[in-house]
Backbone atoms as SQL, in Angstrom:
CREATE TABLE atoms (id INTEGER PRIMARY KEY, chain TEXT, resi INTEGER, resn TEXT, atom TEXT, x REAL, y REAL, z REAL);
INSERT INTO atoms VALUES
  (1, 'A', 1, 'UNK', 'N', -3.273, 22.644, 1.196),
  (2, 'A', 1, 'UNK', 'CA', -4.264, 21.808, 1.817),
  (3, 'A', 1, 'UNK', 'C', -3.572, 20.600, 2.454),
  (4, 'A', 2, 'UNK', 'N', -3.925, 20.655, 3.604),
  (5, 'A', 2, 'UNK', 'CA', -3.395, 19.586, 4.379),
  (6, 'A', 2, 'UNK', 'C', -3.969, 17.988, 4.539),
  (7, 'A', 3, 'UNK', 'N', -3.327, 16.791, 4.053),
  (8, 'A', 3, 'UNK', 'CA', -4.034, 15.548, 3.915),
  (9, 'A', 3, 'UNK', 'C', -3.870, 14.622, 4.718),
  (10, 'A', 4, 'UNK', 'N', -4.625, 14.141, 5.194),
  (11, 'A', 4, 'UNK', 'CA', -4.598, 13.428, 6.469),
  (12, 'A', 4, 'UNK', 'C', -5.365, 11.769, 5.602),
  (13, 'A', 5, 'UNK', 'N', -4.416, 10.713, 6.699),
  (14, 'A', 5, 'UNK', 'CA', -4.495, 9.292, 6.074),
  (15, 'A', 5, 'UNK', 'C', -5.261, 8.910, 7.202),
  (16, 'A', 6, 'UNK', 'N', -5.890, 7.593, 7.067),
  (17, 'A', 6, 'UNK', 'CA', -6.455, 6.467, 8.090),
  (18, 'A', 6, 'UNK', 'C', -5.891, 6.013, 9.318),
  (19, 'A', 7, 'UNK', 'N', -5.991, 5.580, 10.092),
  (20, 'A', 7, 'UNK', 'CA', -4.871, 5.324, 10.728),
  (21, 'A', 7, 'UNK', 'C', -5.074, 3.585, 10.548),
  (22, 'A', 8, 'UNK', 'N', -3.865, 3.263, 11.075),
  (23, 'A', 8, 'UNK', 'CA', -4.224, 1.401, 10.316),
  (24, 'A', 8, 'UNK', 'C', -4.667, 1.011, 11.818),
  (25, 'A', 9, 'UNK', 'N', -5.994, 0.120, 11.520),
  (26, 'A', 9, 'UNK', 'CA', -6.647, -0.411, 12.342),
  (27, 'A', 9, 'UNK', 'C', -6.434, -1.435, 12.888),
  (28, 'A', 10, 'UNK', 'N', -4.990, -2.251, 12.436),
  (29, 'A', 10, 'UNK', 'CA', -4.500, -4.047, 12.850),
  (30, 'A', 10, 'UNK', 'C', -3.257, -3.223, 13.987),
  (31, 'A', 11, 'UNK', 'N', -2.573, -2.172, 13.895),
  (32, 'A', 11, 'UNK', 'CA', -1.883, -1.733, 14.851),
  (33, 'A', 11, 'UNK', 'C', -1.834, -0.413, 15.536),
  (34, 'A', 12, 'UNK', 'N', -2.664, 0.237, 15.302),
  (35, 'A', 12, 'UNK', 'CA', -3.211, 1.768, 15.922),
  (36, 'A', 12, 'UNK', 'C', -2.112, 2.358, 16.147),
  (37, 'A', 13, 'UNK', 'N', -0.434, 2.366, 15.568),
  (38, 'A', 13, 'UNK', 'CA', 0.553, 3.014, 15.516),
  (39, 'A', 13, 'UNK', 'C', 0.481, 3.849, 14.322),
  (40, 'A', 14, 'UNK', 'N', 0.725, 3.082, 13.001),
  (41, 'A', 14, 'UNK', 'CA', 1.049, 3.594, 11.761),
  (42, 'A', 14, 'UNK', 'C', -0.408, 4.160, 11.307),
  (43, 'A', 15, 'UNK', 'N', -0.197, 4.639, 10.303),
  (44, 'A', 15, 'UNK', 'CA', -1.442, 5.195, 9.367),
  (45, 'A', 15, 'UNK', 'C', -1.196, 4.666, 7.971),
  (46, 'A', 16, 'UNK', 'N', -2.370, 4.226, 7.448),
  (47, 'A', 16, 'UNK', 'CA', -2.419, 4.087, 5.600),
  (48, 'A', 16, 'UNK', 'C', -1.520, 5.204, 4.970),
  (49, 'A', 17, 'UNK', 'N', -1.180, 4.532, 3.870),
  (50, 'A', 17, 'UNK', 'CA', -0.450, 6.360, 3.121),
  (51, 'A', 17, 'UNK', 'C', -0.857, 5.125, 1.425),
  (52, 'A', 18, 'UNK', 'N', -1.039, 6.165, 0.423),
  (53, 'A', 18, 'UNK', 'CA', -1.369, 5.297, -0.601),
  (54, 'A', 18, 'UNK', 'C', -0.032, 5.243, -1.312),
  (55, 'A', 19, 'UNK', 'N', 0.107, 4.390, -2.013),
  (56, 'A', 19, 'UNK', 'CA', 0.982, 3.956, -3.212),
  (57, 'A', 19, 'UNK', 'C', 0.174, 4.122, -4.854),
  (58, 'A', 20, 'UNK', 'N', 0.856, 4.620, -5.348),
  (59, 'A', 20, 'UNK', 'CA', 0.642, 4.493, -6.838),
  (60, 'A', 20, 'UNK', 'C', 1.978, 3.801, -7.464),
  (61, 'A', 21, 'UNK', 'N', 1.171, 2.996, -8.946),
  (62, 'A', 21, 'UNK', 'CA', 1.761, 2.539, -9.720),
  (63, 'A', 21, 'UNK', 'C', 1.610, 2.523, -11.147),
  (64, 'A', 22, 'UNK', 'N', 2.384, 1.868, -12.081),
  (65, 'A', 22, 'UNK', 'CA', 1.699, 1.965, -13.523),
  (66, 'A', 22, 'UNK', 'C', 1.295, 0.801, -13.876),
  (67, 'A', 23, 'UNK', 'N', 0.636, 0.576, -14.861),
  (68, 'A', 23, 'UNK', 'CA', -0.509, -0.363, -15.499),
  (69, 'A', 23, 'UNK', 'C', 0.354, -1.088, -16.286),
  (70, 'A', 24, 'UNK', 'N', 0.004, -2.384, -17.379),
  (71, 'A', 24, 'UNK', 'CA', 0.766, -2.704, -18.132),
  (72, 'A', 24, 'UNK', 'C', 1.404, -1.934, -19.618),
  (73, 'A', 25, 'UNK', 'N', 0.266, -0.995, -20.047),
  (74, 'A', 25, 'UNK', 'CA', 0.235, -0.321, -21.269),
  (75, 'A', 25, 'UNK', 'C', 0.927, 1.169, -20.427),
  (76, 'A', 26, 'UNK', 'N', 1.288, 1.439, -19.437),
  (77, 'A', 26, 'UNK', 'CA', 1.772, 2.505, -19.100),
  (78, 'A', 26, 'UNK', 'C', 0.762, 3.610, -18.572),
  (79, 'A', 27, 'UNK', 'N', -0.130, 3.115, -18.102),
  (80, 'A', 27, 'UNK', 'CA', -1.188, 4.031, -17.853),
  (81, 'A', 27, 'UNK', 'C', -1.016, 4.090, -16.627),
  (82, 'A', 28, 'UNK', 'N', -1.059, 5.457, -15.318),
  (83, 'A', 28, 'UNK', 'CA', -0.923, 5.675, -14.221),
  (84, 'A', 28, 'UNK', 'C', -2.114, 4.894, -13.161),
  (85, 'A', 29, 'UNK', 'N', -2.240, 4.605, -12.087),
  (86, 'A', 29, 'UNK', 'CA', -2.707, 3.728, -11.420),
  (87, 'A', 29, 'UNK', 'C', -2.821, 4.264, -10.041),
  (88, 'A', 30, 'UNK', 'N', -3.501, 5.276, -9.701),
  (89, 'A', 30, 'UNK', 'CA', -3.661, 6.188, -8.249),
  (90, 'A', 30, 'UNK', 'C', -4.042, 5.151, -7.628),
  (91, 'A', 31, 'UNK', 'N', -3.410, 4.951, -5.998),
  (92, 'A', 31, 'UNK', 'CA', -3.845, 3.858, -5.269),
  (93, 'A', 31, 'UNK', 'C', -4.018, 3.081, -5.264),
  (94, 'A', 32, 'UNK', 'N', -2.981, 2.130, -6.308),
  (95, 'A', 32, 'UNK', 'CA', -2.817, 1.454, -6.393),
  (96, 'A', 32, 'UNK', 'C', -2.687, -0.416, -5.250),
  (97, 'A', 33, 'UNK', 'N', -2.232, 0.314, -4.292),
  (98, 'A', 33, 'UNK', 'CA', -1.951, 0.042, -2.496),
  (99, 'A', 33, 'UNK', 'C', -2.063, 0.947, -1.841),
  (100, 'A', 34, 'UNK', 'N', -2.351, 0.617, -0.671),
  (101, 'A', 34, 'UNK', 'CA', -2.007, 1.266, 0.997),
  (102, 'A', 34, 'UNK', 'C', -1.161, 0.358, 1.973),
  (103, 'A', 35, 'UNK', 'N', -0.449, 1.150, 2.331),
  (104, 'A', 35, 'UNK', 'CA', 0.787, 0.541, 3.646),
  (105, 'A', 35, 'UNK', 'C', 1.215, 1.271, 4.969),
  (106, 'A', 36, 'UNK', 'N', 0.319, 0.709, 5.735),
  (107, 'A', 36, 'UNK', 'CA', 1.233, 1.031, 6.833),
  (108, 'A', 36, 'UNK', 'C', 2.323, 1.630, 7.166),
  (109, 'A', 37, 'UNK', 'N', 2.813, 2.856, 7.605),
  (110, 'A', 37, 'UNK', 'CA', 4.109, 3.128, 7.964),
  (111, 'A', 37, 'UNK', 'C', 4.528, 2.650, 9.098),
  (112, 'A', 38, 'UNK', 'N', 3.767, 2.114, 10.109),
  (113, 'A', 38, 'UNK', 'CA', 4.744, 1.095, 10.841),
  (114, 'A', 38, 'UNK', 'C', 5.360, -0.277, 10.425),
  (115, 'A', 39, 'UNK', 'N', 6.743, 0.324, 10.753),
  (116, 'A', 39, 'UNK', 'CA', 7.796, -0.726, 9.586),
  (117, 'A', 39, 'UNK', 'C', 7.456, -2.363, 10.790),
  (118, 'A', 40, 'UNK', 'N', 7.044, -2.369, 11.596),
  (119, 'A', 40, 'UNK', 'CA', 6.743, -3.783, 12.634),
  (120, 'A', 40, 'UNK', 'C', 5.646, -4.466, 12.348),
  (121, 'A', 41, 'UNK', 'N', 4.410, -3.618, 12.070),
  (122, 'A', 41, 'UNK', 'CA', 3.082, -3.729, 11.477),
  (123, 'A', 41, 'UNK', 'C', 3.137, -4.724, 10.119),
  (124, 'A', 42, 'UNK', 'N', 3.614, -3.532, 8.653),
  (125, 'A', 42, 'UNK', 'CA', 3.596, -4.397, 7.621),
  (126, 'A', 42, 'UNK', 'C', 2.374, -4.603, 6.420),
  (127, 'A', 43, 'UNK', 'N', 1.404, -4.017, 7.559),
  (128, 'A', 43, 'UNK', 'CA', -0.291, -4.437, 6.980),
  (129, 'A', 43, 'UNK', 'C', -0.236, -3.425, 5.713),
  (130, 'A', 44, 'UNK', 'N', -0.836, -4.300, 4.633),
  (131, 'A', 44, 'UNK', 'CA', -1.335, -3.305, 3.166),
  (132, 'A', 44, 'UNK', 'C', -2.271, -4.135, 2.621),
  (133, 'A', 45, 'UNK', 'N', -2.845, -3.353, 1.467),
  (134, 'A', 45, 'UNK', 'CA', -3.942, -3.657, 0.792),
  (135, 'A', 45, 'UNK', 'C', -3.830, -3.461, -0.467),
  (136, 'A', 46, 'UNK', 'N', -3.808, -3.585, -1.588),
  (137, 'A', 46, 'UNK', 'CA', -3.637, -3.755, -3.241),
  (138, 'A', 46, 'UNK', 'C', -4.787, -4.182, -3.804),
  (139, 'A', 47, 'UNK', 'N', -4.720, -3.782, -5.049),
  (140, 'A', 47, 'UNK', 'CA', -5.175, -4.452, -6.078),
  (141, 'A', 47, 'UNK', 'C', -4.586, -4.577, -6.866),
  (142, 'A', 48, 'UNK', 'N', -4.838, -6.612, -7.773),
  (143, 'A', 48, 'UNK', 'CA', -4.268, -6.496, -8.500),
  (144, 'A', 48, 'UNK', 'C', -5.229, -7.301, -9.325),
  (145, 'A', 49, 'UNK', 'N', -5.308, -6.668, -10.628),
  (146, 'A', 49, 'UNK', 'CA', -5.871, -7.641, -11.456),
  (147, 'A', 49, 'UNK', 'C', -7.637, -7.162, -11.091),
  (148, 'A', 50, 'UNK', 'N', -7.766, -6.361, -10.935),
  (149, 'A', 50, 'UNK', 'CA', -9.403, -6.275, -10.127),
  (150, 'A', 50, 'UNK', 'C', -9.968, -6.943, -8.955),
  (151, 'A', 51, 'UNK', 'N', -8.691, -7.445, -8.346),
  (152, 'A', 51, 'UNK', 'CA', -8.711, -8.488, -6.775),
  (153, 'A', 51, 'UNK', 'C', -8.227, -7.463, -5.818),
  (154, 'A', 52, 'UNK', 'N', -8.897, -7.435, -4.554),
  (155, 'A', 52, 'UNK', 'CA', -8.643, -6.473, -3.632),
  (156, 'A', 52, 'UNK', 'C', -7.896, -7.199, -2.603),
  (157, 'A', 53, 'UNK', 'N', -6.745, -7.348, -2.394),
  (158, 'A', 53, 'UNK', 'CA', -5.854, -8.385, -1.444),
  (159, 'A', 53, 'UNK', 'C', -5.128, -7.446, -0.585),
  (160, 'A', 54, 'UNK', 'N', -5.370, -8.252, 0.878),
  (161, 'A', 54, 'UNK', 'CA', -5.072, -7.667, 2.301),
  (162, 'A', 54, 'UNK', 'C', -3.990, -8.701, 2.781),
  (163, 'A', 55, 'UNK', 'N', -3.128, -8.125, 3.664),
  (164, 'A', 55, 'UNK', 'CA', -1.444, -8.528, 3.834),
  (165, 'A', 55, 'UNK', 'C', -1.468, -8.253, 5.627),
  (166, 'A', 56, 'UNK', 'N', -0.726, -8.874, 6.263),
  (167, 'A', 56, 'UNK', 'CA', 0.162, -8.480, 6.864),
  (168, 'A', 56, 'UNK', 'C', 1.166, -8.297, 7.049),
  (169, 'A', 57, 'UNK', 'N', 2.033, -8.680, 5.953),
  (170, 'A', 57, 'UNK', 'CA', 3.347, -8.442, 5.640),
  (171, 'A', 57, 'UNK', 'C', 3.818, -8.413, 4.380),
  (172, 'A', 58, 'UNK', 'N', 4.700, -7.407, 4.012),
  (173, 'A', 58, 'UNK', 'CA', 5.390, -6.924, 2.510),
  (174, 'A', 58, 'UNK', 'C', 6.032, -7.824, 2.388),
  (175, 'A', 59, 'UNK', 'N', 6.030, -8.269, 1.335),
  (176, 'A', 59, 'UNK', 'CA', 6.715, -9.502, 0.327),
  (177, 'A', 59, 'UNK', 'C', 8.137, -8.430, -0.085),
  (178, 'A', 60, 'UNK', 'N', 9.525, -8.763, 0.137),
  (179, 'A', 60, 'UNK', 'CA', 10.509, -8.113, 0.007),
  (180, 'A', 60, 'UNK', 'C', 11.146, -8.775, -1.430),
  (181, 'A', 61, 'UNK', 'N', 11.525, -8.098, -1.889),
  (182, 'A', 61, 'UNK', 'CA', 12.002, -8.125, -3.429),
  (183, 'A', 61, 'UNK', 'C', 13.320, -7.739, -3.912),
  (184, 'A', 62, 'UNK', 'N', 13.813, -8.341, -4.845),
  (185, 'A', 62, 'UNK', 'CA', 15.349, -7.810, -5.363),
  (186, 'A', 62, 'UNK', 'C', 14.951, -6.500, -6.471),
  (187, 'A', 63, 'UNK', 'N', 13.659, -6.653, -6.837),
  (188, 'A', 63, 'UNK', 'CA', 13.402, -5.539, -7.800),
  (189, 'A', 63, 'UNK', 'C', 13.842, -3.733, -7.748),
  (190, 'A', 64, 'UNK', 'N', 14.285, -3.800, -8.059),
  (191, 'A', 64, 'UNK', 'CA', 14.737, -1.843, -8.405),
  (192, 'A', 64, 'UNK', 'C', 15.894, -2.131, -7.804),
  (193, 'A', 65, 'UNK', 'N', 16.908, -2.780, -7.158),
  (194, 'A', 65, 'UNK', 'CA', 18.350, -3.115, -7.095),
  (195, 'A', 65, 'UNK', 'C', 19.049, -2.663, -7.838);
């Protein structure tokens, strides 16, 4: 079955693709985010904490180094 994403609406290049993550107790977390695959774009959406927060740009990190 073939799955098809959103396309992102702030740059009509990239499309949404979701992110998953894990919880604090280790519990899996489907969709966690959505991001843009246009790397110029940037635009995503998360939740964290039960807060639904919208971006235009990825916060870059030393994490998983």
């Amino acid at each position: 079955m073939e799955r098809t994403f959103p396309q992102c609406l702030k740059c009509s290049l990239g499309v949404l693709v979701p992110l998953s993550d894990y919880g604090r107790e280790g519990a899996s977390i489907l969709y966690k985010a959505w991001v843009c695959t246009n790397p110029e774009c940037g635009f995503h959406l998360r939740i964290d904490n039960g807060e639904i927060t919208a971006g235009e740009s990825i916060p870059r990190t030393s994490r998983g180094k």
